[in-house]
N, C-alpha and C positions, 0 to 999 in steps of 0.2 A: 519406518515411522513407529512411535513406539507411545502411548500416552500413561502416565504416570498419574497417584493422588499425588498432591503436591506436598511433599514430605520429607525433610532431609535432601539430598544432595541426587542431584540426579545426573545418571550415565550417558557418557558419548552416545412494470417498468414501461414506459414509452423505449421503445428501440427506433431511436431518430437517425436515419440513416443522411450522411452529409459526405461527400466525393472529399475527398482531398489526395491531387497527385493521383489522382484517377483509382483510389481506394477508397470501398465503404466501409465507412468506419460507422459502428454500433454505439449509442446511448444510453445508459440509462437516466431517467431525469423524474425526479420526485412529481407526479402528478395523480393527484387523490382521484381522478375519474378515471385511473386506467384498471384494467381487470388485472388480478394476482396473476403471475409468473409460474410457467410448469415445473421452474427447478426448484429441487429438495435440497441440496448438501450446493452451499454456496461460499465462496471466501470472498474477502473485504481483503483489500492493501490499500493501506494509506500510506501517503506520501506528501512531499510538494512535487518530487520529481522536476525536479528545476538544473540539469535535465535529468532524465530518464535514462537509464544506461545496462546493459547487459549483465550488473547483476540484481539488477532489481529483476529484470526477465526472468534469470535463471533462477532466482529465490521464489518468484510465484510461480511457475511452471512445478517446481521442484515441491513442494508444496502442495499446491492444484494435485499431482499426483500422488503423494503419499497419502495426502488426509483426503485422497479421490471426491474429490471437488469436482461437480460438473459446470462451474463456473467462476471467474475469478472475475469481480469487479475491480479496478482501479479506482482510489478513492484520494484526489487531486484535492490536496489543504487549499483552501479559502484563506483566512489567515491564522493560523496556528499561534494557539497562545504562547508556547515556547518559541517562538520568534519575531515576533512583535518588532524587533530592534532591524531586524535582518533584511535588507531592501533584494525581496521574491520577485521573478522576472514575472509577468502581466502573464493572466490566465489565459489571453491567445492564444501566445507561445506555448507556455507548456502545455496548453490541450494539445493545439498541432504535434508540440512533438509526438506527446505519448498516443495520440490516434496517429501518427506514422508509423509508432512500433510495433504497436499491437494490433496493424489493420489485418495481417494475414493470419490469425489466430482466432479463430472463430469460438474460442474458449475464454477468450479474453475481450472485457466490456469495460468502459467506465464508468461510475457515478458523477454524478453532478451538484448531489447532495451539498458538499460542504464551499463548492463554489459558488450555486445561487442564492445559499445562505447567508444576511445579511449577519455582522459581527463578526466575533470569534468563533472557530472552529473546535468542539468539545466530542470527543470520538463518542464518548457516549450518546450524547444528543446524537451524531450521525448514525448509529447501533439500531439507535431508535426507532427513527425514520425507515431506514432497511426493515427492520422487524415487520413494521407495518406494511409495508411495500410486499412481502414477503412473506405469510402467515405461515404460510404452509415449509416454509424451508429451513433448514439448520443451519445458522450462519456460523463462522468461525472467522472471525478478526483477524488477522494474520500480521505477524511484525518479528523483527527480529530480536537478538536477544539482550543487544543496549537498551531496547523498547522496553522490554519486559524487566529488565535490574532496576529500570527508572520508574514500572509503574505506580508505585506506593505513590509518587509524586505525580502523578496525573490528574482530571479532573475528576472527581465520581468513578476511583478505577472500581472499587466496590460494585456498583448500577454497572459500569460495563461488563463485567466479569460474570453479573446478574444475567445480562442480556444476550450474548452470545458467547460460544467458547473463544481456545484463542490458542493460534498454532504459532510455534514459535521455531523460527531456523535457528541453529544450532553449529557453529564454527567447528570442525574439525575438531577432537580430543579438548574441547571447550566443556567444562564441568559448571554446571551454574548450580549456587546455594541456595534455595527458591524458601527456605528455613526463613528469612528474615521477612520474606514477600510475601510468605502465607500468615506469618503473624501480623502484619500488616494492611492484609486486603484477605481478608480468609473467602471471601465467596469463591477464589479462584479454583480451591479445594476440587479435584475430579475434572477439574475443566479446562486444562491444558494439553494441548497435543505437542512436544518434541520433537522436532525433525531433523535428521541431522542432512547439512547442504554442504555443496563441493565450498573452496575455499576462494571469494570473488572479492579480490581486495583493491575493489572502484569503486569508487566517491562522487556524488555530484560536486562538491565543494573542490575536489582534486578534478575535475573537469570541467570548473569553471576558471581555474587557475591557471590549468593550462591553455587552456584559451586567449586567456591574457596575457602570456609570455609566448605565444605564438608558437605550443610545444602541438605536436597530434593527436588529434583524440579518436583518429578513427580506430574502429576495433575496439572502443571503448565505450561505444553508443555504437545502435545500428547505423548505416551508413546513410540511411536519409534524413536522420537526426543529425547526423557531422554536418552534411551540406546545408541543412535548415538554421545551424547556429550560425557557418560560415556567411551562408546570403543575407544574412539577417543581420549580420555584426551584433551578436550577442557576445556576457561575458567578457565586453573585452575592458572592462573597468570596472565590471563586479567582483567583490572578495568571495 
């Protein structure tokens, strides 16, 4: 891991416990009468995860340990204003799924923030909420690095970039220009972390497709994620 000022071109809680499948899976859930959290150095991934797949694992893992996170939230889109159009499988499903993957990881939690959130889901607004949930800890955003070319075009990426840092995987011998990103959102300035991560070329969208053509997905989601899409006849008419 390597963090850079961002300059020219740069080099290669409530803890609600709920059984499912006879695993506890851990919560976190925006609630103003609960007491501050003992973790300091925390990461945020956001997603819709619709589904959740091995390499979302291995980009947060991968991650969690470079920028030595002592904890990785899961932060499951409400409705994202970049998809608006997109018909998201119901917050059930993808909670179950991603509490099936991440039950045995005790490093690994999710938020709930932007699913009990009524409207649009706006990372900063969710940054927010964390912060305050969180005084005492150093958050770091975490996304990969289409997230980060696109964030000029995000909501307030300015106030996020304000609000906590932001770790970025990085594709194999992948050079990003960040020249055009810093003239554009300068807060980011100093508050980028680099990481470079093995090369995971799975898609929930290429796992929903195959689903629908009746190709296998196992090995491409944990395997009680395969069997939760299969009992549940997910995907199999979603684009």
């Amino acid at each position: 891991m390597q963090r850079f000022p961002v300059t020219g071109m740069i080099p290669p809680v409530i803890l609600l416990r709920i059984a499912v499948s006879r695993l506890t899976i851990r919560h976190f859930s925006a609630n103003p009468e609960a007491g501050p959290d003992s973790v300091t150095r925390l990461g945020i991934f956001g997603g819709t995860f619709d589904p959740i797949h091995h390499g979302h694992l291995i980009i947060a893992d991968e991650l969690r340990h470079k920028l030595a996170l002592e904890r990785v939230l899961f932060l499951p889109a409400g409705r994202p204003p970049h998809k608006t159009e997109q018909d998201i499988t119901s917050d059930d499903h993808r909670l179950t799924m991603l509490e099936m993957a991440i039950a045995r990881d005790p490093r690994f939690e999710i938020s709930m923030i932007d699913i009990e959130r009524s409207g649009l889901s706006y990372t900063a607004d969710s940054m927010l909420e964390h912060q305050e949930r969180y005084p005492d800890a150093e958050i770091t955003f975490l996304m990969g690095q289409d997230s980060f070319r696109d964030l000029p075009y995000w909501h307030e990426p300015g106030r996020l970039a304000a609000l906590v840092e932001l770790g970025v995987a990085l594709r194999p011998g992948v050079v990003v220009d960040t020249e055009s990103i810093l003239q554009r959102v300068p807060e980011i300035d100093g508050r980028v972390h680099f990481v470079d991560v093995p090369l995971i070329q799975i898609a929930s969208s290429e796992i929903r497709r195959r689903v629908r053509v009746n190709e296998p997905i196992r090995y491409h989601v944990p395997n009680c994620v395969a069997d939760y899409v299969i009992e549940n006849g997910l995907y199999l008419r979603q684009p």
